[in-house]
C-alpha positions as CSV (number, residue, x, y, z in Angstrom):
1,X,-33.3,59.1,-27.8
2,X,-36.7,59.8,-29.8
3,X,-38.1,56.2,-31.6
4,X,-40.4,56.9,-34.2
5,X,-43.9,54.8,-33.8
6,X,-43.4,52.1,-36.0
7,X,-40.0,51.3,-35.1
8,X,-38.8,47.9,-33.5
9,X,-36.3,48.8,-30.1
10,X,-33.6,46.6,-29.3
11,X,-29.8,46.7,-28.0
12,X,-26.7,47.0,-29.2
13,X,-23.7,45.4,-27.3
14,X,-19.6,46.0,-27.9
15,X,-18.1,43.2,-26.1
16,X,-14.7,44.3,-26.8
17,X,-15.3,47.6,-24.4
18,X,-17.5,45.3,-21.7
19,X,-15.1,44.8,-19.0
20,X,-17.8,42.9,-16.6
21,X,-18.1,45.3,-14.0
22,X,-21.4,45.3,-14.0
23,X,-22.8,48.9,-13.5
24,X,-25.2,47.8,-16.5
25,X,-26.9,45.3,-13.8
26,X,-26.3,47.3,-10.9
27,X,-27.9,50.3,-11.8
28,X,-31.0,48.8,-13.5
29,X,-31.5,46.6,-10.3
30,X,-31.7,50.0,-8.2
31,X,-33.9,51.8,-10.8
32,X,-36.6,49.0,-10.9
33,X,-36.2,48.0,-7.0
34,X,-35.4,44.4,-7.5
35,X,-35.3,42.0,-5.0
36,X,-32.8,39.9,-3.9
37,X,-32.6,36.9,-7.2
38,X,-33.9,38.9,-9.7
39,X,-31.9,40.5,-12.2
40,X,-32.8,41.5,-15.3
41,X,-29.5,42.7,-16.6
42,X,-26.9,40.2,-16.5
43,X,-23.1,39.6,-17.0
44,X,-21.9,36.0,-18.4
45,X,-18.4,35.7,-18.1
46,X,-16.8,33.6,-20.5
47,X,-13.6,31.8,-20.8
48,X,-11.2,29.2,-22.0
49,X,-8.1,28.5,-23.4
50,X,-4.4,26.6,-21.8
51,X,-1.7,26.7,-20.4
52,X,1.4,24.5,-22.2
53,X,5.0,23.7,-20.7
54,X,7.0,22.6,-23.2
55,X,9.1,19.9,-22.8
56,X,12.3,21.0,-24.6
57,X,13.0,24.1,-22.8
58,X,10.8,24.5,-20.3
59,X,9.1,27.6,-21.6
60,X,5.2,28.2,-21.7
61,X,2.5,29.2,-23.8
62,X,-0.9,30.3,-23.5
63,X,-3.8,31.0,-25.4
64,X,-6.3,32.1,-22.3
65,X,-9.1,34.2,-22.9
66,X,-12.0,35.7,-21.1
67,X,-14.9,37.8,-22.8
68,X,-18.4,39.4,-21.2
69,X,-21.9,39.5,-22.2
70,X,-24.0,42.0,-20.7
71,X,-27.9,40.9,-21.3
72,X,-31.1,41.3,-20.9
73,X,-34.7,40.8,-22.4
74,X,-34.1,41.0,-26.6
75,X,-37.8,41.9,-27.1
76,X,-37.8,39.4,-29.9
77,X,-39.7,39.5,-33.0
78,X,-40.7,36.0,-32.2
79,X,-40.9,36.0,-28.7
80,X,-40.6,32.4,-27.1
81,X,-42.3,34.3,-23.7
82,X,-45.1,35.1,-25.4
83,X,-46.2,32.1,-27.4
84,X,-46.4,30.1,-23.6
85,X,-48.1,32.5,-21.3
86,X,-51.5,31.4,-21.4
87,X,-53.2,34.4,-20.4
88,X,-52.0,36.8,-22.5
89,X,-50.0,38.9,-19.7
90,X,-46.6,38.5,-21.9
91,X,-47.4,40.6,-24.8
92,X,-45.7,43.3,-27.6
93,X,-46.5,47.1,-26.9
94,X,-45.4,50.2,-29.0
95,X,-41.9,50.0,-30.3
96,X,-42.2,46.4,-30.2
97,X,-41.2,46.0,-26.5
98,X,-42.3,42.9,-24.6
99,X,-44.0,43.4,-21.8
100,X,-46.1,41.6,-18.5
101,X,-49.1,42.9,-17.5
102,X,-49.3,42.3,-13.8
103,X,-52.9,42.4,-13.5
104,X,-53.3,39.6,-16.3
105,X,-50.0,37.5,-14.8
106,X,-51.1,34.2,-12.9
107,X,-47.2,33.2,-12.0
108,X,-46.6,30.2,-13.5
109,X,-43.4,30.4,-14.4
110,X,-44.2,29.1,-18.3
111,X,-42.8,32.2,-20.3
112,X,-39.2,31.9,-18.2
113,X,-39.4,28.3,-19.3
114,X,-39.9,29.1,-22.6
115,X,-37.4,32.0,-22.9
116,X,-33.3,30.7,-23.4
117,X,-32.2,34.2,-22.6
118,X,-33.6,33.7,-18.8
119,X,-35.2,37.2,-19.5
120,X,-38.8,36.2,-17.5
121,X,-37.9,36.1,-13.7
122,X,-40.4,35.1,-10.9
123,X,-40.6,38.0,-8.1
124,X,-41.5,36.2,-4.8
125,X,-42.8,39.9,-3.3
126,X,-45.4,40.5,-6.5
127,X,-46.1,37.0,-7.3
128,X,-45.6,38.1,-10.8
129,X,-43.1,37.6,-13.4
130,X,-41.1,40.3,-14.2
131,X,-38.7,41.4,-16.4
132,X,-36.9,44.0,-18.7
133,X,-39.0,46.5,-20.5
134,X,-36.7,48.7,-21.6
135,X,-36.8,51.0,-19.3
136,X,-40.2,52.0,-21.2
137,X,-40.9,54.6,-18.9
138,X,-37.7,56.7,-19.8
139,X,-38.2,55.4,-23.6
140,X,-41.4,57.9,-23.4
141,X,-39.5,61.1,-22.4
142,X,-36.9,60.6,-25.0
143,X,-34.6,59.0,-22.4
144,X,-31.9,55.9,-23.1
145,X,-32.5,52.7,-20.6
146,X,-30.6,53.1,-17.4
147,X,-28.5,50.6,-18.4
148,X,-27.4,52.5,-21.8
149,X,-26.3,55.6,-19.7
150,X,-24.7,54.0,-16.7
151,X,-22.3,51.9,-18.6
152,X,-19.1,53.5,-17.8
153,X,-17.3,52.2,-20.8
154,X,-20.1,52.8,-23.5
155,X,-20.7,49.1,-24.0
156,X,-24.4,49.5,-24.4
157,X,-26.7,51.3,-26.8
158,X,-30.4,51.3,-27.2
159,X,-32.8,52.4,-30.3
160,X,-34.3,51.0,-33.2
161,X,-33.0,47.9,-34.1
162,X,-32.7,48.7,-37.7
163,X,-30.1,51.3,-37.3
164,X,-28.1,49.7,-34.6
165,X,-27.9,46.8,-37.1
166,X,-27.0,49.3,-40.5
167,X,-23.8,50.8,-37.8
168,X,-22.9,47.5,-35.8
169,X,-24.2,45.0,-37.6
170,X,-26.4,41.5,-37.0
171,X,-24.3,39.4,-35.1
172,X,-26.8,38.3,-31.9
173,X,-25.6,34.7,-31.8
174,X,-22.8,34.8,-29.7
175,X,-21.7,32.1,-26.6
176,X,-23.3,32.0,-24.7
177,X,-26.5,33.0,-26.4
178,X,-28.3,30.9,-28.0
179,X,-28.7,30.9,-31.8
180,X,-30.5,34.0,-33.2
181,X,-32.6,32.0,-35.4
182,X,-34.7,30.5,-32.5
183,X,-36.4,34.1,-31.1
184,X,-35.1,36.7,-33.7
185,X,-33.4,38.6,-30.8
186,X,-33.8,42.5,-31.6
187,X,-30.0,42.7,-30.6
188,X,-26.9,43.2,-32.4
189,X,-23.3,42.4,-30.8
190,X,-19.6,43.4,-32.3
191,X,-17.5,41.0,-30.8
192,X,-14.6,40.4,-28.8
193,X,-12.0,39.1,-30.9
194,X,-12.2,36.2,-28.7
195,X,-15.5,35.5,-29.2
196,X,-16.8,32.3,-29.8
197,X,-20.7,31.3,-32.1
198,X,-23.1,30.0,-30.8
199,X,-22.9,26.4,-29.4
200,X,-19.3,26.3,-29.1
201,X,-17.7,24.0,-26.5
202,X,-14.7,24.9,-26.5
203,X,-15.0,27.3,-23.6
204,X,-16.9,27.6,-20.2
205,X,-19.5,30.2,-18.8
206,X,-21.3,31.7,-15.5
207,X,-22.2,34.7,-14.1
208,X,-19.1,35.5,-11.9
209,X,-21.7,35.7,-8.8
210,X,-22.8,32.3,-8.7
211,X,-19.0,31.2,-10.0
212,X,-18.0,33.1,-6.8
213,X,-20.4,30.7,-4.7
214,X,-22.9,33.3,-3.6
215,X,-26.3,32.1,-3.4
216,X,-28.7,34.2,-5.9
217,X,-26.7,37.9,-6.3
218,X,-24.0,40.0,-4.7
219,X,-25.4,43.6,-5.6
């Protein structure tokens, strides 16, 4: 994948190929050498629906569904991060990836306040925060994010937002993200066909780790 300089990166996710197996999370935690509670890919599970007996014969119906989003940092055109880190450590670099410069980072925790995608996570080894950068490393030698080219299913695509958006799309507000309009999320998803907007409350979600009672992650 070759971005040209002036272009904005960002992701692309199919929801109706994600099957929440989480290879997307897995393989980026290995690649950056995360510890324990922080991730900075993420699978939200979500689901809702009923079951109904009926009373005349007994029979049942159902309208039960489950969907997954697979997320991680949207380098936003209007990055929430940014705006509340006050010393400048959260900041844009080439191809519009958002970034923290550890040397400039003080820890306080303000940009994962500010950011509703939970992107910013707190390391307790660096005393940093950390998160996504879109794998800029790889980005530089023409290479997709881990993430992109471990997904076994093809769920995930990286590249400049632009183009993603002319072939997929601009859906980005999706449950359980929240509304596009508050960040400008450099993502675009094709949904489910379950798939629920925005601030619907019609269904439940989690990551299936913490559903499953474990503490911080199971990878």
């Amino acid at each position: 994948m070759n971005l040209e300089e002036n272009s904005q990166f960002g992701f692309m996710l199919d929801q109706s190929k994600c099957v929440g197996c989480r290879t997307c999370s897995l393989s980026c935690k290995d690649y950056k050498n995360m510890p324990v509670g922080v991730n900075f890919r993420r699978v939200f599970e979500t689901e809702g629906g009923n079951w109904t007996c009926k009373e005349e014969d007994g029979s049942v119906e159902q309208n039960v569904f489950a969907y997954y989003t697979s997320i991680s940092c949207n380098h936003c055109s209007d990055p929430a991060c940014l705006k509340a880190c006050p010393t400048g450590a959260t900041m844009k670099v080439k191809w519009g990836i958002v970034m923290v410069e550890d040397s400039m980072c003080i820890g306080c925790k303000a940009c994962a306040m500010a950011c509703p995608y939970g992107a910013p996570q707190f390391n307790h080894e660096s005393g940093h925060m950390s998160k996504c950068d879109g794998c800029y490393d790889r980005l530089k030698e023409g290479k997709n994010p881990i993430c992109v080219d471990s997904c076994p299913f093809r769920a995930l695509k990286a590249g400049d937002i632009a183009k993603l958006r002319e072939k997929h799309g601009n859906l980005a507000s999706i449950t359980p993200l929240p509304d596009a309009s508050i960040t400008h999320p450099n993502l675009c998803i094709v949904p489910e066909k379950h798939s629920l907007p925005s601030g619907n409350k019609s269904a439940i979600f989690h990551l299936p780790q913490n559903y499953q009672g474990v503490k911080n992650d199971i990878l």
